[in-house]
C-alpha positions as CSV (number, residue, x, y, z in Angstrom):
1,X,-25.9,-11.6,-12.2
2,X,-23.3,-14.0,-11.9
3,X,-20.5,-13.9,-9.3
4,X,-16.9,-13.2,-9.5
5,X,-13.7,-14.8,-7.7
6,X,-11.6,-11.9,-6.8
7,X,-7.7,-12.0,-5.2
8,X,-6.9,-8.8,-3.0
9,X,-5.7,-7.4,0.0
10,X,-7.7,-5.8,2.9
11,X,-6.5,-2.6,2.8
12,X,-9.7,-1.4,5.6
13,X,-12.6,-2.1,6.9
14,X,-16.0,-0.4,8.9
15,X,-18.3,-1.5,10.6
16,X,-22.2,-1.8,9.7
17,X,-24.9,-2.1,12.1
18,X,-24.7,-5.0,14.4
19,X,-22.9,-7.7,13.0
20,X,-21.9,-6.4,9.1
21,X,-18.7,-4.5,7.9
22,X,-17.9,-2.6,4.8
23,X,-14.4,-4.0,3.3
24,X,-12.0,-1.8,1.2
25,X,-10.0,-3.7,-0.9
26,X,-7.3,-3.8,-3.5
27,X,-7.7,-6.5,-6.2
28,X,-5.1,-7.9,-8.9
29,X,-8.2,-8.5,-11.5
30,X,-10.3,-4.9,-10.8
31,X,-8.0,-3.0,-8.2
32,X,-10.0,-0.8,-5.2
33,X,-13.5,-2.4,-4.4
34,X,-15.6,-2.2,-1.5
35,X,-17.4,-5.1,-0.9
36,X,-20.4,-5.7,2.4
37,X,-19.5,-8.6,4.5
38,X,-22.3,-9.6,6.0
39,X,-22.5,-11.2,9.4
40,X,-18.1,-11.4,9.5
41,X,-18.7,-9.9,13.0
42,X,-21.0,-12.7,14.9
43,X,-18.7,-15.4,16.7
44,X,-19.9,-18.2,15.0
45,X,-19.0,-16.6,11.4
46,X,-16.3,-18.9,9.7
47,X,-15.3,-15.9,7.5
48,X,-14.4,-13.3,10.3
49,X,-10.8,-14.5,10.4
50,X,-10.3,-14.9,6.4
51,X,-11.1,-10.9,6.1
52,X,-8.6,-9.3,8.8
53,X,-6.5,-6.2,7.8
54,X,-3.5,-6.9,6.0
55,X,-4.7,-10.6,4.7
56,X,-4.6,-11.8,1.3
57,X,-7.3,-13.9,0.5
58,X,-9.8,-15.2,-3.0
59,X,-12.8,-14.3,-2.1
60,X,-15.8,-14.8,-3.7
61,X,-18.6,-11.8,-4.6
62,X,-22.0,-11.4,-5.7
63,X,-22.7,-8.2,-7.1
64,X,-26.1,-7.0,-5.6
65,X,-27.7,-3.5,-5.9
66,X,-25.1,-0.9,-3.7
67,X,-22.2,-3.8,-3.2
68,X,-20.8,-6.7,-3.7
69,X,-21.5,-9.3,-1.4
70,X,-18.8,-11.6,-0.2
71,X,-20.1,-14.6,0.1
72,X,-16.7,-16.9,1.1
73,X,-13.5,-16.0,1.4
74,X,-10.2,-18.1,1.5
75,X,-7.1,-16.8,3.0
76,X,-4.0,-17.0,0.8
77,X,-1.8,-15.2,3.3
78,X,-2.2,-13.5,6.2
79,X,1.9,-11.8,7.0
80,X,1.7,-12.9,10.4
81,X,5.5,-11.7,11.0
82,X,4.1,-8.3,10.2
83,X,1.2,-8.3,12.7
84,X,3.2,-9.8,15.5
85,X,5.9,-7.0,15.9
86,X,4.9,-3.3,16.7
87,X,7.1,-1.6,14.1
88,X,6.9,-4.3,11.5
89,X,2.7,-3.9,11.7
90,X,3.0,0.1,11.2
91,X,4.9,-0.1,8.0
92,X,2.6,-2.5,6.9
93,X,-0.4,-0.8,7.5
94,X,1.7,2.7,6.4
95,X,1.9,0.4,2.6
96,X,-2.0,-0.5,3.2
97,X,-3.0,3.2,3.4
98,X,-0.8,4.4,1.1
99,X,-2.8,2.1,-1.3
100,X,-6.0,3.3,-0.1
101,X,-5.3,6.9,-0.3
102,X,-3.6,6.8,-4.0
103,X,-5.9,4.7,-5.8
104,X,-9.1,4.9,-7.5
105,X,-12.4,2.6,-7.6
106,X,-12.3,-0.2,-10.0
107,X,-9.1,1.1,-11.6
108,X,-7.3,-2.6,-12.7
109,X,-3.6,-2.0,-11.7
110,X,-1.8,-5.2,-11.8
111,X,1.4,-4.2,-11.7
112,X,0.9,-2.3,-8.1
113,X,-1.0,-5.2,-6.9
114,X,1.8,-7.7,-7.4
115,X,4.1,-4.5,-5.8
116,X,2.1,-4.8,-3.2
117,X,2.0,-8.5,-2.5
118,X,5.9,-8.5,-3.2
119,X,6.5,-5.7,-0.8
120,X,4.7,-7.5,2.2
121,X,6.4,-10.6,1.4
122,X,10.0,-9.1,1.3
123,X,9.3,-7.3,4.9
124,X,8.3,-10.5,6.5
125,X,11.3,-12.2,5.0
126,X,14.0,-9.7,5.3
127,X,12.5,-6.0,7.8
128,X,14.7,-3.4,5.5
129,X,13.3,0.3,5.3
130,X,14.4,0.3,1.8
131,X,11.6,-1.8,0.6
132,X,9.0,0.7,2.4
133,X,10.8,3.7,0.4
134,X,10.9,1.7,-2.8
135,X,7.3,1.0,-1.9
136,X,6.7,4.8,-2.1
137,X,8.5,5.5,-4.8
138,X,6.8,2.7,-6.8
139,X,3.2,3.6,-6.3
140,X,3.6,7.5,-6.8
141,X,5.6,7.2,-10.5
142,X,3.0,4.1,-11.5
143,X,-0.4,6.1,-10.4
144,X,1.0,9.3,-12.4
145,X,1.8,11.4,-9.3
146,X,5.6,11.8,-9.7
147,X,8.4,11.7,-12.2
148,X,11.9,10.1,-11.3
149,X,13.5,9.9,-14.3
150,X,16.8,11.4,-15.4
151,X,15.9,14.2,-16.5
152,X,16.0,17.3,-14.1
153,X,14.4,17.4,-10.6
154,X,11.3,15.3,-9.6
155,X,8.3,16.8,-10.8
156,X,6.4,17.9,-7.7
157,X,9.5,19.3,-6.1
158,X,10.6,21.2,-9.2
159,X,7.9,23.1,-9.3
160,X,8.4,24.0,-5.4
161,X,9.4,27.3,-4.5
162,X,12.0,25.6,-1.7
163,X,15.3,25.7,-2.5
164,X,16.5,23.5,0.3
165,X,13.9,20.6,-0.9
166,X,15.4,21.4,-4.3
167,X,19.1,20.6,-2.9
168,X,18.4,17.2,-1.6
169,X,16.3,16.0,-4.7
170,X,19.7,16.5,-6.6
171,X,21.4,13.6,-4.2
172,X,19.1,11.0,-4.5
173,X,17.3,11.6,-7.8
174,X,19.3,8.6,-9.0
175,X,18.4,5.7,-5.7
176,X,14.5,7.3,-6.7
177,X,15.0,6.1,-10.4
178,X,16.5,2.8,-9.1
179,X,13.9,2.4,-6.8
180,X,11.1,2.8,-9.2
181,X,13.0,0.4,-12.2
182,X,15.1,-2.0,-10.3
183,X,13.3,-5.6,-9.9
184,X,12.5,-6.3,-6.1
185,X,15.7,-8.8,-6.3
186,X,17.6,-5.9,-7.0
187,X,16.6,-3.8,-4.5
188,X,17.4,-6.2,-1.6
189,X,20.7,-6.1,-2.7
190,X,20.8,-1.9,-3.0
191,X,22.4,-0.3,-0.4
192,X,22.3,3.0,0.8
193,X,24.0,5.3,3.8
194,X,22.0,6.6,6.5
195,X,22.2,10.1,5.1
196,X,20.8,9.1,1.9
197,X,18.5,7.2,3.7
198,X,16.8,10.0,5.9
199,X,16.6,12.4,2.4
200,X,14.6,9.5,0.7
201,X,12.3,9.0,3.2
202,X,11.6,13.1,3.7
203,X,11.9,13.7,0.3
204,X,9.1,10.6,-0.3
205,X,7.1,11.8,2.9
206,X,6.9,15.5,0.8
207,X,5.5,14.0,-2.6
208,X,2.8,11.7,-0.7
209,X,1.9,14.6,1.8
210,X,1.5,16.5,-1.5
211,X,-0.7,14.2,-3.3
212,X,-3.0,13.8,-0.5
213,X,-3.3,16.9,0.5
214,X,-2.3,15.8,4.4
215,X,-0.5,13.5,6.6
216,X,-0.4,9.7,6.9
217,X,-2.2,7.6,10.3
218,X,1.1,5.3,10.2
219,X,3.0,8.1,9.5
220,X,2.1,9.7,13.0
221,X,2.3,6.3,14.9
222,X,5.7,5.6,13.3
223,X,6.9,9.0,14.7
224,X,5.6,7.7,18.4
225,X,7.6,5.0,17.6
């Protein structure tokens, strides 16, 4: 079979006997893959570096019998500014796993992969919180698991027995629809109060709790934090 040139993100990675590792990644052209990189973990591999966590790279695959098989890989970006401060890195990896955890195998989503690149890119550029929550908001109306539209409550929450969720949904129901429709130009010029702030990101932290039926890595780090 003939190979493919694929553009994603390393959203994880594990290790495979001695020198091998298993990479999950999210792809404009096919979305989730996981892909065997053979040999990444000897020093003298020239690929090692190109497949790091968090990198953007083209990488090329061979499809074989139980993976794909990356065969070269170049990197396209790697967000150093993330990796280089402690709090910067956590979000980023908090967006990573999100991505993980609400996607599906070889489900093309172009949309959330260029949300994706765009997100990282506006962190590096400009650390807001806003751009994580819009993050949030993004993924879970695109993938189907919440509605923010103007019409009554979110979806998850108005079915929720809690009356005291129910409250807060009815403050920032409106910054969830802008988050979700507003460009990423647009957002970096949104701002909101710290009040509104801290019901977003509980309110956001609910729904994605919710959806995956537990609680976050980052999520737990960013609380240490």
């Amino acid at each position: 079979m003939r190979g493919v040139r694929l553009e994603g993100i390393i959203l994880k990675r594990r290790n495979l006997g001695e020198a091998d590792r298993i990479l999950t990644v999210f792809t404009l052209q096919k979305g989730k893959i996981l892909c065997l990189a053979k040999g990444v973990r000897r020093i003298t591999s020239r690929r090692g570096g190109n497949v790091e966590l968090l990198n953007r790279s083209l990488m090329y695959l061979h499809p074989a019998r139980s993976f794909l098989i990356l065969t070269e890989a170049l990197v396209l970006d790697t967000y150093q500014k993330l990796k280089e401060d402690l709090i910067l890195s956590t979000y980023a990896f908090h967006i990573i796993e999100l991505v993980d955890k609400l996607t599906a195998e070889n489900q093309e989503s172009r949309v959330l992969y260029e949300d994706l690149v765009y997100v990282l890119q506006r962190l590096s550029r400009n650390p807001r919180q806003i751009f994580v929550r819009a993050f949030e908001a993004k993924i879970l109306s695109s993938q189907g698991f919440a509605n923010f539209g103007e019409t009554g409550l979110v979806s998850f929450v108005s079915r929720s027995k809690s009356e005291k969720i129910d409250k807060k949904v009815s403050g920032v129901k409106k910054i969830l629809k802008d988050l979700v429709t507003m460009s990423w130009d647009e957002i970096e010029k949104l701002e909101i109060n710290k009040k509104q702030a801290l019901e977003l990101e509980r309110l956001l932290q609910y729904h994605v709790e919710r959806v995956i039926e537990g609680r976050l890595k980052s999520r737990q780090i960013l609380r240490k934090l």
